[in-house]
mmCIF file as gemmi writes it, N, C-alpha and C atoms, coordinates in Angstrom:
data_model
loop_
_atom_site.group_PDB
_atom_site.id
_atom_site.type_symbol
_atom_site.label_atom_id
_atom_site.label_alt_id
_atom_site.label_comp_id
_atom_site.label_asym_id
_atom_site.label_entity_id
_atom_site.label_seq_id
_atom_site.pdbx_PDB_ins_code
_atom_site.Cartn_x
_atom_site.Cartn_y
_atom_site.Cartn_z
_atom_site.occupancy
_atom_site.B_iso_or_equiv
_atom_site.pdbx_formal_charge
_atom_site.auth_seq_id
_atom_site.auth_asym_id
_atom_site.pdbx_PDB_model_num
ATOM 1 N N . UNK Axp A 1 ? 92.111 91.222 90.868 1 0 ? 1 A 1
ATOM 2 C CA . UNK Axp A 1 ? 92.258 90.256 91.931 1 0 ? 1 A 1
ATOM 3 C C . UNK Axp A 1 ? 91.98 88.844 91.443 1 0 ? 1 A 1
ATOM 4 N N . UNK Axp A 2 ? 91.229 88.931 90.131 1 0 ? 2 A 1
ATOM 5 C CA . UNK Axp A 2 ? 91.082 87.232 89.952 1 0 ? 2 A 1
ATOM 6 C C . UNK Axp A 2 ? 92.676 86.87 89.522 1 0 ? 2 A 1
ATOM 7 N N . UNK Axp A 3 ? 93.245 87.218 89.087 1 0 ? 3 A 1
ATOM 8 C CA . UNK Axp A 3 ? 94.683 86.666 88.403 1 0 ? 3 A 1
ATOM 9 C C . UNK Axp A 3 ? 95.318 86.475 89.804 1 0 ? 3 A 1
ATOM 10 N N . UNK Axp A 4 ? 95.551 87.506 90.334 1 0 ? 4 A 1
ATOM 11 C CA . UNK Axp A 4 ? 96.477 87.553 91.279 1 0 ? 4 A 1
ATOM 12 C C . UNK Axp A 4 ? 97.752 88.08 91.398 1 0 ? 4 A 1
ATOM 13 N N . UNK Axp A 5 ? 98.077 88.628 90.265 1 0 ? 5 A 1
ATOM 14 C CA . UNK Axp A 5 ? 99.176 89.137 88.941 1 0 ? 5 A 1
ATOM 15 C C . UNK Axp A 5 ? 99.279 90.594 89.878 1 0 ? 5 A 1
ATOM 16 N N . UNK Axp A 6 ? 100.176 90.969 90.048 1 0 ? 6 A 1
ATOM 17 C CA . UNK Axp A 6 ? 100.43 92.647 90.489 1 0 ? 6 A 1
ATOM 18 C C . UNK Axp A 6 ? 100.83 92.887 89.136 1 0 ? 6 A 1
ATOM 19 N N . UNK Axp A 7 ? 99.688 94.412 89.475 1 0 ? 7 A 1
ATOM 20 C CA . UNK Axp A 7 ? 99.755 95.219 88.1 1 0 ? 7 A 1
ATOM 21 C C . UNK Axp A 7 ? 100.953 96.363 87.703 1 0 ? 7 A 1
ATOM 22 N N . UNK Axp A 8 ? 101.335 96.744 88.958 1 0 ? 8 A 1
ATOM 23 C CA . UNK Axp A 8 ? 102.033 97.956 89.211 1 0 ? 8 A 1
ATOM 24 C C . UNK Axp A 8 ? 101.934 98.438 90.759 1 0 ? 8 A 1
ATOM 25 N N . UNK Axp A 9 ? 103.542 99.004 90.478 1 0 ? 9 A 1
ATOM 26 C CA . UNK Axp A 9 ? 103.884 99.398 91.779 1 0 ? 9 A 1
ATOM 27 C C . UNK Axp A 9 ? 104.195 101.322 91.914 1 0 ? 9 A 1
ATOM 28 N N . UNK Axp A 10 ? 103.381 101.965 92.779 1 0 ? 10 A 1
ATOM 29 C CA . UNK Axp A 10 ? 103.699 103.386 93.209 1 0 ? 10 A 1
ATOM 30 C C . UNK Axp A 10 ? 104.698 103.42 93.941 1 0 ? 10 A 1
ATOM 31 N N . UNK Axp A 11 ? 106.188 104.087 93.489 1 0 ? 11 A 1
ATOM 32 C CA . UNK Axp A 11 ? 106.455 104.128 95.146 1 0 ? 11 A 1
ATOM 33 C C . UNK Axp A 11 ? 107.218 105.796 94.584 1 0 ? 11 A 1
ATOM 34 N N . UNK Axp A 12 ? 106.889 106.773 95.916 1 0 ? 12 A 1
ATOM 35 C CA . UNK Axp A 12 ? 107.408 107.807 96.145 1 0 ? 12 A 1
ATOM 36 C C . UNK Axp A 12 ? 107.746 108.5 97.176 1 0 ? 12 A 1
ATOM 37 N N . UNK Axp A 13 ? 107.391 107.76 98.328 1 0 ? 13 A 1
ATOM 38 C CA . UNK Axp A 13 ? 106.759 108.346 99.725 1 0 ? 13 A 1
ATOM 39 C C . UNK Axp A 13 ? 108.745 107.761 100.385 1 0 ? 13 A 1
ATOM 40 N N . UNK Axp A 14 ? 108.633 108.475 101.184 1 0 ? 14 A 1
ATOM 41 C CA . UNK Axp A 14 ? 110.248 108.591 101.65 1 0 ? 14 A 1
ATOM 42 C C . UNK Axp A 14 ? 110.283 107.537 103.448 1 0 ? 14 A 1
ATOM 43 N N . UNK Axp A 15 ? 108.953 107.702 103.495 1 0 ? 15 A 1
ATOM 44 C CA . UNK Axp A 15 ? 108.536 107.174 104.775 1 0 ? 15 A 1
ATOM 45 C C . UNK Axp A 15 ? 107.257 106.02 104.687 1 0 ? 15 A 1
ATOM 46 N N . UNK Axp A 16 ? 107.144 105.539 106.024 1 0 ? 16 A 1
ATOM 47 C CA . UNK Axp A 16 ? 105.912 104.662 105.708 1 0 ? 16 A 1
ATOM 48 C C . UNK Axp A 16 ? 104.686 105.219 105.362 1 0 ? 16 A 1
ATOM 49 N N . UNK Axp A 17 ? 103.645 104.066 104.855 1 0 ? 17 A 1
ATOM 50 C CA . UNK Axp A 17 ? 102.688 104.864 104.239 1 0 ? 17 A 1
ATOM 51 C C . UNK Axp A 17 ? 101.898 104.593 105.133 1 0 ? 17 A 1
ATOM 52 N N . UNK Axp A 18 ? 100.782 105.083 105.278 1 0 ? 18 A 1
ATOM 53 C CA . UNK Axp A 18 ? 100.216 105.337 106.572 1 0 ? 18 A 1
ATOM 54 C C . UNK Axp A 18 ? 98.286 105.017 106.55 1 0 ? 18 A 1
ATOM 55 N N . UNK Axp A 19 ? 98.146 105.289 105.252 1 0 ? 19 A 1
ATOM 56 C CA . UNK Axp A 19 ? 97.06 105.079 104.856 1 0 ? 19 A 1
ATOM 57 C C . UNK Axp A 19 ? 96.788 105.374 103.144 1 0 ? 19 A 1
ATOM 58 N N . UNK Axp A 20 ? 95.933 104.502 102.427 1 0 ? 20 A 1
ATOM 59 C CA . UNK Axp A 20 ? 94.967 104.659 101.169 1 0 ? 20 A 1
ATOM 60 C C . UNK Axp A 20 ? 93.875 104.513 100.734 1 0 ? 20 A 1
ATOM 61 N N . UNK Axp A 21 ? 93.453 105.563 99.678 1 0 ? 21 A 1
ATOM 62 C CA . UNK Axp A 21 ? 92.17 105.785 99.598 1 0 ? 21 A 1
ATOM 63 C C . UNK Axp A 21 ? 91.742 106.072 98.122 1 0 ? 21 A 1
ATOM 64 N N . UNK Axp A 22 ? 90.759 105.488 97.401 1 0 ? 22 A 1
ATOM 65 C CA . UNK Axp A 22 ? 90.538 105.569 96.247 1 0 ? 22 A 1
ATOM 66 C C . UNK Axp A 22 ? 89.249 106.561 95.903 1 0 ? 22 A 1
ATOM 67 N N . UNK Axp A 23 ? 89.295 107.363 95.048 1 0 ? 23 A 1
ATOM 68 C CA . UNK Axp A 23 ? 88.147 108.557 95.242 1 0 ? 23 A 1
ATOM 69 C C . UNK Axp A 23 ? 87.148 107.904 94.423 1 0 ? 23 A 1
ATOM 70 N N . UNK Axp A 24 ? 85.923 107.936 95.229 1 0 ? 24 A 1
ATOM 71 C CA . UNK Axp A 24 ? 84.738 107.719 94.679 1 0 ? 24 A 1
ATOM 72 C C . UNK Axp A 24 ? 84.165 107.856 93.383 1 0 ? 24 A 1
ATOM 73 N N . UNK Axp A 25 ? 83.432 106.89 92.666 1 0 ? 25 A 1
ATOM 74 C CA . UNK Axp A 25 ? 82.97 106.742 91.461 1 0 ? 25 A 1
ATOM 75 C C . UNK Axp A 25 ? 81.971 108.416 91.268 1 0 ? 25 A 1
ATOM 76 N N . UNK Axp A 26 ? 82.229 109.105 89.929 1 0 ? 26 A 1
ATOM 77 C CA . UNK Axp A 26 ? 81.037 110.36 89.785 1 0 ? 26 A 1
ATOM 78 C C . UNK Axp A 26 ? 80.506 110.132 88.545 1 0 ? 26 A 1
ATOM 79 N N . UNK Axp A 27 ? 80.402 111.325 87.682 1 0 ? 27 A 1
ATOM 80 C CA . UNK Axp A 27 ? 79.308 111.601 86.548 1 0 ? 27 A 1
ATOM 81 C C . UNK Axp A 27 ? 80.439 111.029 85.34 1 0 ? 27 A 1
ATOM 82 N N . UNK Axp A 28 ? 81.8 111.538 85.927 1 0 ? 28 A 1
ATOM 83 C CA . UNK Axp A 28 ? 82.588 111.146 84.684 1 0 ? 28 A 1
ATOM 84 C C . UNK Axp A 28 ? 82.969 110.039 84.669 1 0 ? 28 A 1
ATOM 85 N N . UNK Axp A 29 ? 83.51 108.859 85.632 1 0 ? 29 A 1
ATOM 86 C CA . UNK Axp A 29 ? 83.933 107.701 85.701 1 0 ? 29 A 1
ATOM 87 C C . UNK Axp A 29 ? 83.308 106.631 86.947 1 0 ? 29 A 1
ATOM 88 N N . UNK Axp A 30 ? 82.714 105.78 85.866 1 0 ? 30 A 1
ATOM 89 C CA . UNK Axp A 30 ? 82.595 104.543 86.964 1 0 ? 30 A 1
ATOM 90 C C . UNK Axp A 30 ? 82.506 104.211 88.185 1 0 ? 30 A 1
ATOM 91 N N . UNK Axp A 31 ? 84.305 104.162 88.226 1 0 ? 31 A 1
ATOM 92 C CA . UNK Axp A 31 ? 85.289 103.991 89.531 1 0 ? 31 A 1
ATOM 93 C C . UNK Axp A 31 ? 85.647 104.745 89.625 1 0 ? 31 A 1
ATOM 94 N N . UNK Axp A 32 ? 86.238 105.115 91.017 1 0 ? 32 A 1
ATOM 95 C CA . UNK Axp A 32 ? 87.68 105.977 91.471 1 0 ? 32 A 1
ATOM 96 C C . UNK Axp A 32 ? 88.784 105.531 90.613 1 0 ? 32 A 1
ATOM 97 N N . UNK Axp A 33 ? 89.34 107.238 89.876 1 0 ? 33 A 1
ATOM 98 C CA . UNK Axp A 33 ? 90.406 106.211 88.931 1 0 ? 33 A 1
ATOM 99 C C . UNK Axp A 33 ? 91.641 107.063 89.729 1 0 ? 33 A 1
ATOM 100 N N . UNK Axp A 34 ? 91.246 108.088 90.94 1 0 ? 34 A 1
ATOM 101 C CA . UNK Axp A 34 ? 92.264 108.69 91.652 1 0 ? 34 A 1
ATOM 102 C C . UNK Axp A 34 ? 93.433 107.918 93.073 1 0 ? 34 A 1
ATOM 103 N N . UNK Axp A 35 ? 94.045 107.718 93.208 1 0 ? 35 A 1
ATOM 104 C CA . UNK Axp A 35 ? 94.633 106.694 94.528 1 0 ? 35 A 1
ATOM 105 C C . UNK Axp A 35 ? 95.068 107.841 95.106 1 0 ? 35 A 1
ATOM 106 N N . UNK Axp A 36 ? 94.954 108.478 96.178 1 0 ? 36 A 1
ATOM 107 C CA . UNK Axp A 36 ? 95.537 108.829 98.07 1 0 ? 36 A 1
ATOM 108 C C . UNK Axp A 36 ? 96.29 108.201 98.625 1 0 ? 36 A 1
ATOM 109 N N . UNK Axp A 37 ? 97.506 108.728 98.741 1 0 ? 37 A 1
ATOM 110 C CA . UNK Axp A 37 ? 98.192 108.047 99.852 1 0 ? 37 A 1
ATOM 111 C C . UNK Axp A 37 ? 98.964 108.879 101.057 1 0 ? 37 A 1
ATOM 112 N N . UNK Axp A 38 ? 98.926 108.67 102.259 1 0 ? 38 A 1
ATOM 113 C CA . UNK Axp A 38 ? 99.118 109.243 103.134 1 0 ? 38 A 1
ATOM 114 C C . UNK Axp A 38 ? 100.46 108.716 104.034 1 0 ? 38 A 1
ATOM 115 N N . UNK Axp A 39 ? 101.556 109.31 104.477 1 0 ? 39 A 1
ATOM 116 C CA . UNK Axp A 39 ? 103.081 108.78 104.671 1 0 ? 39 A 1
ATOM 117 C C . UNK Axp A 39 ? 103.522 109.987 105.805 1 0 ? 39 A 1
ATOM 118 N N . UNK Axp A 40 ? 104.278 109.003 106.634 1 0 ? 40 A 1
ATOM 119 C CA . UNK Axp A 40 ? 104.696 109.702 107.701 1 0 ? 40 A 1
ATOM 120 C C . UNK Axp A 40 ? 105.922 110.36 107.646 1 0 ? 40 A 1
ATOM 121 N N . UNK Axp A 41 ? 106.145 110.555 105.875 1 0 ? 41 A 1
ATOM 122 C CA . UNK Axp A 41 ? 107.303 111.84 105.427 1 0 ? 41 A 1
ATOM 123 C C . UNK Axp A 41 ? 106.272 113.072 105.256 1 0 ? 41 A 1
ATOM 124 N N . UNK Axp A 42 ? 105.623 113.499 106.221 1 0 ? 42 A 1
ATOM 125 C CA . UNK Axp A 42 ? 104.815 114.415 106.115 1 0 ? 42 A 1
ATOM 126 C C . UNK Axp A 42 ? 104.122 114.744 104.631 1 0 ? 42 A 1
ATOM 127 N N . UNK Axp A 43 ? 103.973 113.899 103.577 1 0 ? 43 A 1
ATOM 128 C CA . UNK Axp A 43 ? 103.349 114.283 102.364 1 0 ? 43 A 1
ATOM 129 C C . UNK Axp A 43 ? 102.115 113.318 102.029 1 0 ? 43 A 1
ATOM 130 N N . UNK Axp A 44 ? 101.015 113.634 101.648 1 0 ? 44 A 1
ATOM 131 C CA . UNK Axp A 44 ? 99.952 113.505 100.514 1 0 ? 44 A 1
ATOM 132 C C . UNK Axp A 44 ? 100.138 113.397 99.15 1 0 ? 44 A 1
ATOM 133 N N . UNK Axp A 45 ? 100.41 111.762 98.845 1 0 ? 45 A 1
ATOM 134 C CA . UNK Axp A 45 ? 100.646 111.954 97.626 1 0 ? 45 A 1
ATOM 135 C C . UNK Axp A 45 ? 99.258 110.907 96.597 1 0 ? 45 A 1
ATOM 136 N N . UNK Axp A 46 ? 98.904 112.095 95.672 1 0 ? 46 A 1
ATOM 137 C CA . UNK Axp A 46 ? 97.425 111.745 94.673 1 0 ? 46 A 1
ATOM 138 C C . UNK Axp A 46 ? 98.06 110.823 93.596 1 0 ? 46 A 1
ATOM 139 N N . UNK Axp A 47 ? 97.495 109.744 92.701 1 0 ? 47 A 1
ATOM 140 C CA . UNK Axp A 47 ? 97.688 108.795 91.497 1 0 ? 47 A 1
ATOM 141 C C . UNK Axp A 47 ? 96.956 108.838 90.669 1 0 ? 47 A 1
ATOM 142 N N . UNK Axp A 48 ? 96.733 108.791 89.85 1 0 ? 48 A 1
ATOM 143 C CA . UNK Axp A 48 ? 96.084 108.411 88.389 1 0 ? 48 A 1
ATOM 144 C C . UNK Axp A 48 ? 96.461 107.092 88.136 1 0 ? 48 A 1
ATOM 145 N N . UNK Axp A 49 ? 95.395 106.335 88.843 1 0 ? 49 A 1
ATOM 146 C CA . UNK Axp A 49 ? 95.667 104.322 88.774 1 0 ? 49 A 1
ATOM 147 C C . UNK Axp A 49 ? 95.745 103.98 87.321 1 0 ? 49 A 1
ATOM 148 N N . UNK Axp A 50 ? 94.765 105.415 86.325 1 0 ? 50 A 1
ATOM 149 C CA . UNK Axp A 50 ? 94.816 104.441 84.569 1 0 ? 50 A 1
ATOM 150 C C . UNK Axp A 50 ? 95.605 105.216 83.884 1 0 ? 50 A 1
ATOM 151 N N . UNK Axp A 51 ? 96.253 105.677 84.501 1 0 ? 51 A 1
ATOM 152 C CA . UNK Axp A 51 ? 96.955 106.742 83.227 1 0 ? 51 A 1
ATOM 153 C C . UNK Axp A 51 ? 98.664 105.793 82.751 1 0 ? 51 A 1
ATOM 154 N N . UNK Axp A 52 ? 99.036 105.973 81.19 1 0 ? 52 A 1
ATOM 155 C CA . UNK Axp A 52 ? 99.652 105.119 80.763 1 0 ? 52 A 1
ATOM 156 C C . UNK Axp A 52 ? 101.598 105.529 81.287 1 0 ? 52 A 1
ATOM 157 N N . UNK Axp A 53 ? 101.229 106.822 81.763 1 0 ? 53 A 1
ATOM 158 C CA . UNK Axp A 53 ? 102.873 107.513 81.744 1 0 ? 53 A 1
ATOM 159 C C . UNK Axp A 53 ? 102.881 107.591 83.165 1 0 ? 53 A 1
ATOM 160 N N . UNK Axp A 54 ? 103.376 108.627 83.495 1 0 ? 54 A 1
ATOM 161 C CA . UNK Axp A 54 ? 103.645 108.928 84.906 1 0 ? 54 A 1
ATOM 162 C C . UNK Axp A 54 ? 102.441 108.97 85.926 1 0 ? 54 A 1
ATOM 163 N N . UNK Axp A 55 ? 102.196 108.228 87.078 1 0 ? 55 A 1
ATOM 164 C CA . UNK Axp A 55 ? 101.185 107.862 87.56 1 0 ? 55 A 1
ATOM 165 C C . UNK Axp A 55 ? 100.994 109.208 88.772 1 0 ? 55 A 1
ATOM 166 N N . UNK Axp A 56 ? 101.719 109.853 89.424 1 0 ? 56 A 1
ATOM 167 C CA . UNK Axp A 56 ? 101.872 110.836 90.462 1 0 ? 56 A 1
ATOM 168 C C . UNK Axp A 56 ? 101.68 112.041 89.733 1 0 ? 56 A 1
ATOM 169 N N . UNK Axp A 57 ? 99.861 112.788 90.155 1 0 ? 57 A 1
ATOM 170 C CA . UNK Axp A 57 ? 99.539 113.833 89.772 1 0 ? 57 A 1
ATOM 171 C C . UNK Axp A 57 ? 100.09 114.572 90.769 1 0 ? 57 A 1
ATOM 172 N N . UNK Axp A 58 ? 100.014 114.146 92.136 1 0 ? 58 A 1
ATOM 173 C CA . UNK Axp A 58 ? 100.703 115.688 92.874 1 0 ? 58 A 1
ATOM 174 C C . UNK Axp A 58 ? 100.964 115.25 94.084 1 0 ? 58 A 1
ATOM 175 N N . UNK Axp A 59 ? 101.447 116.243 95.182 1 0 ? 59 A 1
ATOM 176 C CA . UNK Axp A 59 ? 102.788 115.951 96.604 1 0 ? 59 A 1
ATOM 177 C C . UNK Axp A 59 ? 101.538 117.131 97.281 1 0 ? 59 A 1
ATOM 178 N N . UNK Axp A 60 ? 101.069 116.802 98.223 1 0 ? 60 A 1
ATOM 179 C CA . UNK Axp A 60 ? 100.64 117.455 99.478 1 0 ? 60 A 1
ATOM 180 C C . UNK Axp A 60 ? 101.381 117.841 100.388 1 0 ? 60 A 1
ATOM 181 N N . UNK Axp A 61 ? 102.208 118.632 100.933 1 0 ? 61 A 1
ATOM 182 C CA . UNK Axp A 61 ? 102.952 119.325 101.697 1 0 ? 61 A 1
ATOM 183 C C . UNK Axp A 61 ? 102.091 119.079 102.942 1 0 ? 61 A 1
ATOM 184 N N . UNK Axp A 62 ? 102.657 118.621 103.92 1 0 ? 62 A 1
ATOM 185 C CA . UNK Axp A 62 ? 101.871 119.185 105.73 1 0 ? 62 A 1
ATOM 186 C C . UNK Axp A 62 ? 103.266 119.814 106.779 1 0 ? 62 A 1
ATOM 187 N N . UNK Axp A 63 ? 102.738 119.494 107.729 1 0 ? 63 A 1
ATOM 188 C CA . UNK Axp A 63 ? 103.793 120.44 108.526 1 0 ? 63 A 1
ATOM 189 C C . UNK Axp A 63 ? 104.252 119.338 110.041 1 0 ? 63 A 1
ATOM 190 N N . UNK Axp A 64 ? 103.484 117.888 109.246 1 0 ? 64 A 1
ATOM 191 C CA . UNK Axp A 64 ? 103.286 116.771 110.271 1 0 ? 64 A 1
ATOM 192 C C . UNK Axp A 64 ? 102.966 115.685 109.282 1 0 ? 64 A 1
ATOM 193 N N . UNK Axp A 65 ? 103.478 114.171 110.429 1 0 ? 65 A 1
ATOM 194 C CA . UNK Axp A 65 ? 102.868 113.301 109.835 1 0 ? 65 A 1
ATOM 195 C C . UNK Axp A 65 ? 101.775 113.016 109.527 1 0 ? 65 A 1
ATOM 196 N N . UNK Axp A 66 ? 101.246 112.442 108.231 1 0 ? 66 A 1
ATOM 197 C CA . UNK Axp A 66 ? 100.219 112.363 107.359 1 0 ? 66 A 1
ATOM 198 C C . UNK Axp A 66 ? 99.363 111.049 108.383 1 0 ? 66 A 1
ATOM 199 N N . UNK Axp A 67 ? 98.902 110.85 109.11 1 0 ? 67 A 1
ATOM 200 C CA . UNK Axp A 67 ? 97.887 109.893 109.659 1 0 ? 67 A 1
ATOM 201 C C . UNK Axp A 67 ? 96.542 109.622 108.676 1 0 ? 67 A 1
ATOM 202 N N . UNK Axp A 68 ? 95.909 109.927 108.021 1 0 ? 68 A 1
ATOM 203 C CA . UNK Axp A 68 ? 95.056 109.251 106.791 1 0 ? 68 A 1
ATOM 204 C C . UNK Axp A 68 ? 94.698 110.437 106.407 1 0 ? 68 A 1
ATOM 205 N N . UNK Axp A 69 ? 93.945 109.785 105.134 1 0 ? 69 A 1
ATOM 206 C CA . UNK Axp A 69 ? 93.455 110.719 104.15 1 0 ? 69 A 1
ATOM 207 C C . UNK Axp A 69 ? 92.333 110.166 103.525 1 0 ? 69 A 1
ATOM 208 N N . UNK Axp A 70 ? 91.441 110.666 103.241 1 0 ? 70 A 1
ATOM 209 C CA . UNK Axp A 70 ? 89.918 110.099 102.553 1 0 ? 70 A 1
ATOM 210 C C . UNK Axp A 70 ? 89.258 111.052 102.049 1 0 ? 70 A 1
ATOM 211 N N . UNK Axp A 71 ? 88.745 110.54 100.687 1 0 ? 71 A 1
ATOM 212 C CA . UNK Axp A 71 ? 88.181 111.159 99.425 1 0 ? 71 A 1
ATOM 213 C C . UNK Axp A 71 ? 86.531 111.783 100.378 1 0 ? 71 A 1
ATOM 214 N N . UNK Axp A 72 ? 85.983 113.052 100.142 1 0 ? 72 A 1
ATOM 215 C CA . UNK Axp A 72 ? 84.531 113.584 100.918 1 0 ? 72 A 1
ATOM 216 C C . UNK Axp A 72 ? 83.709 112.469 100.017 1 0 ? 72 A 1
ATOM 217 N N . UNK Axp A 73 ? 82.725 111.704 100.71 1 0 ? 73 A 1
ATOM 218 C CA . UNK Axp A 73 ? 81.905 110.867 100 1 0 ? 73 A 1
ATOM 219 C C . UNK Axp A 73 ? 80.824 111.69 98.438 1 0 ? 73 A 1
ATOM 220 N N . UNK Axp A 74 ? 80.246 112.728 99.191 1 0 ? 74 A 1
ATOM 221 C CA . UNK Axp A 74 ? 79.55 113.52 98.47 1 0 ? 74 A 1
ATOM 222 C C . UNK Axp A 74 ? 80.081 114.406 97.607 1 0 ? 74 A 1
ATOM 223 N N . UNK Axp A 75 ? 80.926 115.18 97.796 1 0 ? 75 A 1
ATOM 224 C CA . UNK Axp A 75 ? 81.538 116.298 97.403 1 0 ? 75 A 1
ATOM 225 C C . UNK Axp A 75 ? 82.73 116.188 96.078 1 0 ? 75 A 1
ATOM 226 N N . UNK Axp A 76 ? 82.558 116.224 95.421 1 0 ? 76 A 1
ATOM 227 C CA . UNK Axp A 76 ? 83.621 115.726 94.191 1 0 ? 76 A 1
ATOM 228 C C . UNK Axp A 76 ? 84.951 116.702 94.521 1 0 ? 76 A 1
ATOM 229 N N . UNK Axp A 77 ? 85.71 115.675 94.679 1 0 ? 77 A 1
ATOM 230 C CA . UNK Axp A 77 ? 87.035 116.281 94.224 1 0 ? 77 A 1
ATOM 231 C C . UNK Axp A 77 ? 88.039 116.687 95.469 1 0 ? 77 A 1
ATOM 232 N N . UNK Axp A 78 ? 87.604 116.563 96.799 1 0 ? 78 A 1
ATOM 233 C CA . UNK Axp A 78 ? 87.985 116.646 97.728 1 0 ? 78 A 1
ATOM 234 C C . UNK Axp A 78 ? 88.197 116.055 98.489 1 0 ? 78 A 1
ATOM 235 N N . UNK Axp A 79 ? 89.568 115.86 99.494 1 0 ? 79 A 1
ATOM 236 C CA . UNK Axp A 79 ? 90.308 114.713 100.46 1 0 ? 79 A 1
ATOM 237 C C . UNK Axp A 79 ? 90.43 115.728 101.599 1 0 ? 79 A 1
ATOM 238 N N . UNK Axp A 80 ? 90.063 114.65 102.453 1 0 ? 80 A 1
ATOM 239 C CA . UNK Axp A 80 ? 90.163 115.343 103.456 1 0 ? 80 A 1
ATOM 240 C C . UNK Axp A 80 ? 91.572 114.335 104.606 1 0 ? 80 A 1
ATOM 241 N N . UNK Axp A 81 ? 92.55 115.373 104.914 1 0 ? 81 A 1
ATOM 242 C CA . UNK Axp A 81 ? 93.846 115.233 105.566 1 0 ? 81 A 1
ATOM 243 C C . UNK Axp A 81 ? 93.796 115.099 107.09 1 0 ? 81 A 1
ATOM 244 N N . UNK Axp A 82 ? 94.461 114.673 108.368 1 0 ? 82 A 1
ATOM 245 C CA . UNK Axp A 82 ? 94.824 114.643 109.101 1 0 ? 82 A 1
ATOM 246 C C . UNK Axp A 82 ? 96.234 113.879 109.669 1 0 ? 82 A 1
ATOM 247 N N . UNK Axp A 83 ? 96.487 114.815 110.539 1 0 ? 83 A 1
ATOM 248 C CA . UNK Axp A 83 ? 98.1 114.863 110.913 1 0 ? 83 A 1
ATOM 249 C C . UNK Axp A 83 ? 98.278 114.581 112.173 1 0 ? 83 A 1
ATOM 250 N N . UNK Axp A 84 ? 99.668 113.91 112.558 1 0 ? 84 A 1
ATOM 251 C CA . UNK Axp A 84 ? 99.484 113.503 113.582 1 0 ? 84 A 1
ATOM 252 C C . UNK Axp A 84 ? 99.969 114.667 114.602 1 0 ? 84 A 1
ATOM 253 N N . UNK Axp A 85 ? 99.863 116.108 113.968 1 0 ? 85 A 1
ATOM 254 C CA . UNK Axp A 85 ? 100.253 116.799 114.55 1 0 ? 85 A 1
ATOM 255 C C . UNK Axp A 85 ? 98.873 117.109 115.522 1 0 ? 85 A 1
ATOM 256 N N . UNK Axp A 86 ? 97.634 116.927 115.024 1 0 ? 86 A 1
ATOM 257 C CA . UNK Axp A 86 ? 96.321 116.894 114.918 1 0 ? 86 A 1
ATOM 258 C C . UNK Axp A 86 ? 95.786 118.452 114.439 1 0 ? 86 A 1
ATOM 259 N N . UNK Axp A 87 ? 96.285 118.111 113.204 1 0 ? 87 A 1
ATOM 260 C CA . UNK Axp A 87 ? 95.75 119.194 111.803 1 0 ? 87 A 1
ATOM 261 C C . UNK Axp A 87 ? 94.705 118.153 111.216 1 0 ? 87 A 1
ATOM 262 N N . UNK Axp A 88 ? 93.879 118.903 110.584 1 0 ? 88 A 1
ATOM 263 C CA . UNK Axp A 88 ? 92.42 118.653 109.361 1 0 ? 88 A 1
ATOM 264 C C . UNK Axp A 88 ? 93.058 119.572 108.438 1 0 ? 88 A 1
ATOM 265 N N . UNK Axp A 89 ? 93.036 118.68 107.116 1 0 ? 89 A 1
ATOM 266 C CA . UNK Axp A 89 ? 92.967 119.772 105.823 1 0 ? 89 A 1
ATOM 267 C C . UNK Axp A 89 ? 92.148 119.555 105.287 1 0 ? 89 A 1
ATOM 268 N N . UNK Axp A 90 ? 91.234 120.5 104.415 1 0 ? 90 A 1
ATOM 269 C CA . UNK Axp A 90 ? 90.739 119.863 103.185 1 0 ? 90 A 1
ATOM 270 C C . UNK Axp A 90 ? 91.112 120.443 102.354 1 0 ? 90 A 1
ATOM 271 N N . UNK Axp A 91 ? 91.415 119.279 101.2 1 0 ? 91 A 1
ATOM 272 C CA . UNK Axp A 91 ? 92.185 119.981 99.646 1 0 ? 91 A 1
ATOM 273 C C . UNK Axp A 91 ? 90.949 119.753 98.777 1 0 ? 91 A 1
ATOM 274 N N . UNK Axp A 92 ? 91.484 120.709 97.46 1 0 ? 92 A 1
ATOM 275 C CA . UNK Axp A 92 ? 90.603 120.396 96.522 1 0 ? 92 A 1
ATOM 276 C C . UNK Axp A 92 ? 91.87 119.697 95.148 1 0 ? 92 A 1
ATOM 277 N N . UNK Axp A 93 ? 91.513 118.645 95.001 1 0 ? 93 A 1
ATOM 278 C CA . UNK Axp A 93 ? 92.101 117.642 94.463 1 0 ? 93 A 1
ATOM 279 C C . UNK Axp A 93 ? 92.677 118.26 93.051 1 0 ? 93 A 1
ATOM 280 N N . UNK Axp A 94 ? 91.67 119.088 92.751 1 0 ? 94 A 1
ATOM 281 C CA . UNK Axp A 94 ? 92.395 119.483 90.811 1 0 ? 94 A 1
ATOM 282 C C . UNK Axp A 94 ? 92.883 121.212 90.932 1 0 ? 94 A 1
ATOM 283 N N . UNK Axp A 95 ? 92.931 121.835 92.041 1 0 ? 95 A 1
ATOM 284 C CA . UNK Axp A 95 ? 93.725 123.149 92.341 1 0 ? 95 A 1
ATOM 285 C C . UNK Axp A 95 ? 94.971 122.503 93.174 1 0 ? 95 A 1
ATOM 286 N N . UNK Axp A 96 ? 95.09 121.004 94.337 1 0 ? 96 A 1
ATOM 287 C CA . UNK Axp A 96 ? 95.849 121.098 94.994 1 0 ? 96 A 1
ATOM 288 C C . UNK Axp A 96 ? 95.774 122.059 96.224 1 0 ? 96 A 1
């Protein structure tokens, strides 16, 4: 943010995006180096903000629009989903 420079752009989501969320700093990294994004093409889609190749680790399937998504504060590795169908998921981020 000091430059002001956009670094890079995600785009995969077929619909608007609806909400984002960066997963909390743990034992292995710093920062959240994971990005959430939530889209009213019914999908959950996860990022790898540092990785040098393909940035989209994976596509969350729902059965409804994606209304947000947020990393469990405590709990490593898990997002928790809601739909505007008014579904709750919780995923586990490295099984999917």
């Amino acid at each position: 943010m000091r430059t002001g420079q956009l670094l890079d752009i995600f785009s995969s989501h077929t619909g608007p995006v609806s909400s984002v969320t960066f997963s909390p700093p743990n034992a292995m990294s710093e920062t959240g180096s994971i990005l959430a994004s939530s889209s009213w093409d019914m999908t959950v889609k996860t990022w790898d903000i540092f990785s040098k190749q393909s940035n989209l680790i994976e596509t969350l399937e729902h059965s409804s629009e994606v209304v947000t998504c947020e990393f469990h504060p405590t709990i490593k590795n898990e997002l928790i989903t809601t739909t505007l169908g008014g579904q709750m998921f919780l995923w586990d981020t490295e099984a999917g």
